[in-house]
C-alpha positions in Angstrom: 56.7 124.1 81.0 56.1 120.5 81.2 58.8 117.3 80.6 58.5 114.0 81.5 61.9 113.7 83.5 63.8 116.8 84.9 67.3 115.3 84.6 70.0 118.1 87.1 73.1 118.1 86.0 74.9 118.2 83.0 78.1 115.5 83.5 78.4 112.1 81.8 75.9 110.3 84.3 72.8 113.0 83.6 74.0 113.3 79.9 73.8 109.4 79.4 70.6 109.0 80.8 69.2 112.2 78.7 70.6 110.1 75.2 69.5 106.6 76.2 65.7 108.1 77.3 65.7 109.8 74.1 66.2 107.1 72.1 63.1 105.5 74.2 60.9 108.6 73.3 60.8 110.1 76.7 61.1 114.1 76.6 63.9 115.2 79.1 65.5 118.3 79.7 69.1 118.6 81.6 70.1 121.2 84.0 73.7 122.6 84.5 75.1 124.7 86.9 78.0 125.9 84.8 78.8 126.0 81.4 79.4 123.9 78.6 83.3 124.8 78.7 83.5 124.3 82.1 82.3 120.5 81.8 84.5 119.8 79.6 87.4 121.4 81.0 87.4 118.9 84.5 90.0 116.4 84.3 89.0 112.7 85.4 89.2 109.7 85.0 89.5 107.7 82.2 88.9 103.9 82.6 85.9 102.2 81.0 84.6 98.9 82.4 82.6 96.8 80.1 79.0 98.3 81.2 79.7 101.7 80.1 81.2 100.2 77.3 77.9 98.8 76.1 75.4 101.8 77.3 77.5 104.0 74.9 77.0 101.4 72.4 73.3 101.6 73.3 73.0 105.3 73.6 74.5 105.4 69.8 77.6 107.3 70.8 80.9 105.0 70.5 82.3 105.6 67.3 84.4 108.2 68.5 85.4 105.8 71.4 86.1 102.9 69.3 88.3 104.3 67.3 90.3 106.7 69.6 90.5 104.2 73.1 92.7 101.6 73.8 92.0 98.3 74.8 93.7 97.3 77.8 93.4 93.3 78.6 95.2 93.5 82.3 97.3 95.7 84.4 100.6 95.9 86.5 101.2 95.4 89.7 104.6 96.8 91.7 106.0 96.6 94.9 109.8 96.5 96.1 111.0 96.7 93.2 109.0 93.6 91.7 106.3 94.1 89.1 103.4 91.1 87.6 100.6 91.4 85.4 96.9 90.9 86.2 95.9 89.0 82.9 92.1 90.1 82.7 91.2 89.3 79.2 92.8 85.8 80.5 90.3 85.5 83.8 87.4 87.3 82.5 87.4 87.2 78.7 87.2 90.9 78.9 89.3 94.0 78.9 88.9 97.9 79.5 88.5 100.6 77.6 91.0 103.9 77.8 89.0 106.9 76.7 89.2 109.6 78.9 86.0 110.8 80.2 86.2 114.4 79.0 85.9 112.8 76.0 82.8 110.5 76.7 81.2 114.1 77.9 82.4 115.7 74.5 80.5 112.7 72.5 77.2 112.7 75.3 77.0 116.4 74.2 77.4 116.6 70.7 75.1 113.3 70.3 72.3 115.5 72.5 72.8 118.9 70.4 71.8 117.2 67.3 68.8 115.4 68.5 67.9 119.0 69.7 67.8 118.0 73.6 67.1 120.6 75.6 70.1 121.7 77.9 69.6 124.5 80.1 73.3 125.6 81.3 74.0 128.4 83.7 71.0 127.4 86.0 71.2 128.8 89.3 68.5 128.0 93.3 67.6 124.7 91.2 64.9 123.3 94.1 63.0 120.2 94.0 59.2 120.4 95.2 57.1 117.7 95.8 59.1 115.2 95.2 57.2 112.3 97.5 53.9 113.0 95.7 52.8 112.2 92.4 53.1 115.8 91.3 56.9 117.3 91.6 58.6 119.6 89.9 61.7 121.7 89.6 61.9 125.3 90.0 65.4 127.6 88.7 66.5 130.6 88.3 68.1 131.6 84.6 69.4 134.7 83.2 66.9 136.6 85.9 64.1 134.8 84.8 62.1 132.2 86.8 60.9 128.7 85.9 59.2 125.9 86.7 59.4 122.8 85.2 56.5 120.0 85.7 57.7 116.5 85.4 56.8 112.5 86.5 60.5 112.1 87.9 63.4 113.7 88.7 66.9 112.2 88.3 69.7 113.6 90.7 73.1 113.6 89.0 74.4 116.8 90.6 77.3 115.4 91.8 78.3 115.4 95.9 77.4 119.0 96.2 74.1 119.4 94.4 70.7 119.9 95.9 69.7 116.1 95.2 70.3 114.7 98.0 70.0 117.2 100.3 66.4 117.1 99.4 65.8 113.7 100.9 65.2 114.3 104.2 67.6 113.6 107.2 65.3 111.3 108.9 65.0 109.2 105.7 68.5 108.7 104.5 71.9 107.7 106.0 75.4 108.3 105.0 77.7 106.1 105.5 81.4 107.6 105.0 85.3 106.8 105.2 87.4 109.7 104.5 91.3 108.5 104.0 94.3 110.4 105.4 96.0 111.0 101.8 95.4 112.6 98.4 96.3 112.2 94.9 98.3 114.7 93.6 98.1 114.2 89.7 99.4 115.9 86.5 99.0 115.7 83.2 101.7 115.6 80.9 102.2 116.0 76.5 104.6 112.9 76.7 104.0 109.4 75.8 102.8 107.0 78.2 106.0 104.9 80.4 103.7 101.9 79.9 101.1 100.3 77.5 99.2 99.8 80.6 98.6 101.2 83.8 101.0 100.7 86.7 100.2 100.7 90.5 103.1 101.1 92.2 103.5 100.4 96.1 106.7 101.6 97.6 108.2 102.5 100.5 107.3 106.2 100.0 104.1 105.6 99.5 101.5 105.4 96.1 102.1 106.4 92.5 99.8 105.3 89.1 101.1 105.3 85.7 97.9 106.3 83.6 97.3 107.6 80.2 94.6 109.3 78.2 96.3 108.8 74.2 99.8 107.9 73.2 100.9 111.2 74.0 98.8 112.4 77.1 100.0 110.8 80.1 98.2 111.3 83.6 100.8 110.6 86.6 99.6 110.5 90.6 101.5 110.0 93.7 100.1 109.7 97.2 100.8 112.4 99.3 99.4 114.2 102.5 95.7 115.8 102.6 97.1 118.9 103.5 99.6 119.6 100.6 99.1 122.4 97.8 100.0 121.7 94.2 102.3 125.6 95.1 104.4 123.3 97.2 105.1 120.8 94.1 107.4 121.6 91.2 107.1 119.8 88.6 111.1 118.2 89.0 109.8 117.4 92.6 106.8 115.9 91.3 109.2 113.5 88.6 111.5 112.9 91.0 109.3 111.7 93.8 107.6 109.5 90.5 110.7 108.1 89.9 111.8 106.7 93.0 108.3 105.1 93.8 108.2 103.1 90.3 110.3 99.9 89.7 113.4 100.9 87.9 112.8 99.6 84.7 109.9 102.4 84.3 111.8 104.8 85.7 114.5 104.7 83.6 112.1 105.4 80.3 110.2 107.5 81.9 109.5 110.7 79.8 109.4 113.8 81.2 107.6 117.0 80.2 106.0 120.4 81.3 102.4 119.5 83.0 99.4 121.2 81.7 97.4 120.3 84.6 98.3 120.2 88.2 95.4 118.8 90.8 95.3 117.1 94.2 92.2 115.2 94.6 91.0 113.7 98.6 89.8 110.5 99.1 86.5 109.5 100.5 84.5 106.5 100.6 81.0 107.4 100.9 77.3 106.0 100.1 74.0 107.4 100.6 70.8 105.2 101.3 68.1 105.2 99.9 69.0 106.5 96.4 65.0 107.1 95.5 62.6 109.3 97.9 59.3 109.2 96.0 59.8 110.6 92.4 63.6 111.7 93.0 66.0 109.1 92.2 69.9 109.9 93.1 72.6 108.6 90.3 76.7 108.8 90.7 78.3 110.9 92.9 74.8 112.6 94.5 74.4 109.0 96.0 78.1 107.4 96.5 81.8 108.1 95.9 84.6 105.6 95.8 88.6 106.6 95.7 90.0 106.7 92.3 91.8 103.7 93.1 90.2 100.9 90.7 88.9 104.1 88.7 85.2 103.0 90.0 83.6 106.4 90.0 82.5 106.9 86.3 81.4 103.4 86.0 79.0 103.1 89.2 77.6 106.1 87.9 77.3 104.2 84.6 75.8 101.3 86.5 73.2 103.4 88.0 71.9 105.2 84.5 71.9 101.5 83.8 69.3 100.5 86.2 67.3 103.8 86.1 66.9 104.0 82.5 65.5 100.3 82.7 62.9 101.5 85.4 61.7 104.4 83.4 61.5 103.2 79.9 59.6 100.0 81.3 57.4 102.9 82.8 56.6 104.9 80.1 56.9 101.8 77.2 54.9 99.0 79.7 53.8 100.5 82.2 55.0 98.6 84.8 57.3 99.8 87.7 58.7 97.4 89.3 62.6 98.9 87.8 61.5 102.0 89.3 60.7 100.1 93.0 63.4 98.2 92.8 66.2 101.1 90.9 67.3 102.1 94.6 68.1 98.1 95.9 69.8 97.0 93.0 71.8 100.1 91.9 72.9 99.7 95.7 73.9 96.1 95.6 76.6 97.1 93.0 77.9 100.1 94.6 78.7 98.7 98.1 80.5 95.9 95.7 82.4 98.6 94.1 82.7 100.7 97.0 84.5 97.5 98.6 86.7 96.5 95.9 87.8 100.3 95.9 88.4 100.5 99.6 90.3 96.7 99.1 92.3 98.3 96.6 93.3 101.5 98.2 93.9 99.5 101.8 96.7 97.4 99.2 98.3 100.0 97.6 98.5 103.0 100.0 100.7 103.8 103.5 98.9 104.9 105.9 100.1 107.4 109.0 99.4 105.0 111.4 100.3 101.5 110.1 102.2 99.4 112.2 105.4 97.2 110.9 102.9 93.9 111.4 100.3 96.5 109.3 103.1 96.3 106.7 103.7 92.6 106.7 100.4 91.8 106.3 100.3 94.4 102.8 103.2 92.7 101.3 101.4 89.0 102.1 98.1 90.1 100.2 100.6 91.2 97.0 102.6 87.9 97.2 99.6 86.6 97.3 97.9 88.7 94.6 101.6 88.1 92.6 101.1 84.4 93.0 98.1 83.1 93.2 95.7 82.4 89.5 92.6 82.6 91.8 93.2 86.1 93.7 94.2 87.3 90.3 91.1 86.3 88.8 88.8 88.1 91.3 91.0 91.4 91.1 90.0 91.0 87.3 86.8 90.4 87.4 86.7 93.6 89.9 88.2 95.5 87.7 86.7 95.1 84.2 83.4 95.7 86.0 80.5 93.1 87.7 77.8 92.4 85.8 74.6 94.7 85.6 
């Protein structure tokens, strides 16, 4: 069989790019390892920055996401005790969204099963062939059947541990990487949210988040070793520890409840270069990964669908590839931004094994100084509800 682009990998990154290239004309076809269910069924995050706002607009699938998400216009900010708000409507003139992003997959899917997209799920030995000459394609396995798939590109958003980038070879790329000496243990909870917006919370016992997914979903995380197993955490552990790393006027509404979910996620900074070799383009977490500090994840992915649906529709409508020369520069430029914000943000909010007392000092002067100053507040915000394209 022939399509113009083999898209692998069935999340929101590969989905989005399927919907906005089909409402240019150009034939794709997505490939998923696992199933339909199984998609759905991954808890993340669920933080919109104004980009991804406007490519769901574009791709035709936000009514769902207007009318369920919240609008969030800043954030709080708490350490010893003390808690401010970062205004961003105020610095920026924009907000974020709150829709989780089970929920922008749901939409992505339902919006590509009644254009009649082609998703192939279940697909097993995907390989890329080819892919630095004019003439690649995909081969996969299926239900014991083989297949090949011709193509003029191939769009990699198979996640860390897809065959994407491994199929750019060594001596082309670099990996640049920062794994951190913590992990997010989060649950989800059936209980109304402790805040109308998030809170970030540095105390003395290290990291916790206040999140939400609807006004009675709440998602709760505290920083805790690398090495810990969710067996190891109760759920009154889990509360408990919540509790005494919030201020006290959180803790003392706080609503408790039974978790339905139960994770603990690493952290890792990491970034890939280049994100194109020949006729393969990497997109989301196949090229780079950021902590979930600043929620950055979904939206660089976001911001690189952004760039490589630009490059291919001027392809196929003008001919002209310059966005496809250029797709692996400027998606890069905006990662390493996000990637540094993230790592800024984690660095602020976070105790690390090692810090030192002056190590310390100097995280409680960047949060006066966040606390304080209009102007460090304003570039948090603008961080936050998401660069410009």
């Amino acid at each position: 069989m022939r399509r113009q682009v083999v898209i692998i990998g069935g999340g929101p990154s590969g989905l989005l790019l399927g919907q906005l290239l089909h409402r240019a004309g150009v034939d794709t076809i997505v490939l998923e390892r696992k199933t339909r269910d199984y998609v759905l069924g991954r808890i993340r995050a669920g933080v919109l920055e104004r980009g991804l706002v406007a490519l769901m607009g574009e791709a035709g699938v936000d009514t769902r996401m207007k009318a369920d998400g919240f609008v969030h216009d800043g954030t709080l900010i708490a350490y010893d005790n003390d808690m401010f708000r970062v205004d961003f409507a105020k610095h920026t003139g924009q907000g974020v969204l709150v829709y989780g992003q089970t929920e922008v997959t749901q939409d992505l899917y339902d919006a590509r099963e009644a254009a009649n997209g082609d998703t192939r799920f279940g697909v097993e030995n995907v390989v890329v062939h080819d892919a630095d000459s004019d003439t690649p394609h995909v081969s996969f396995d299926q239900g014991g059947q083989h297949h090949r798939i011709d193509c003029d590109f191939i769009a990699g958003c198979d996640g860390f541990h897809g065959v994407s980038r491994k199929t750019i070879p060594e001596t082309v790329r670099r990996d640049y990487e920062k794994v951190y000496p913590f992990g997010w243990l989060g649950i989800l909870s059936e209980t109304p949210p402790v805040n109308e917006e998030l809170i970030y919370a540095n105390s003395d016992r290290g990291f916790a988040l206040c999140s939400m997914r609807n006004a009675q979903l709440s998602r709760y995380y505290i920083q805790c070793d690398a090495s810990d197993s969710v067996d190891t955490w109760s759920d009154d552990t889990f509360w408990d520890e919540l509790r005494r790393r919030i201020p006290a006027s959180a803790a003392d509404v706080l609503i408790t409840g039974p978790s339905i979910e139960k994770s603990i996620a690493p952290l890792r900074s990491f970034v890939t270069e280049p994100m194109r070799w020949g006729r393969l383009f990497l997109c989301g977490d196949a090229a780079h990964i950021v902590p979930p500090t600043g929620a950055k994840g979904l939206n660089t992915a976001a911001s690189d669908v952004h760039y490589l649906n630009q490059g291919l529709r001027q392809f196929y409508l003008d001919r002209n590839t310059d966005g496809l020369d250029r797709y692996s520069e400027r998606a890069l430029a905006r990662v390493w931004k996000a990637e540094r914000f993230s790592w800024w943000f984690s660095n602020l909010m976070h105790h690390y094994p090692d810090q030192s007392e002056f190590d310390k000092k100097m995280q409680l002067a960047e949060l006066s100084l966040l606390r304080d100053s209009p102007e460090a507040q304003a570039v948090m915000a603008l961080n936050y509800v998401g660069l410009p394209y």
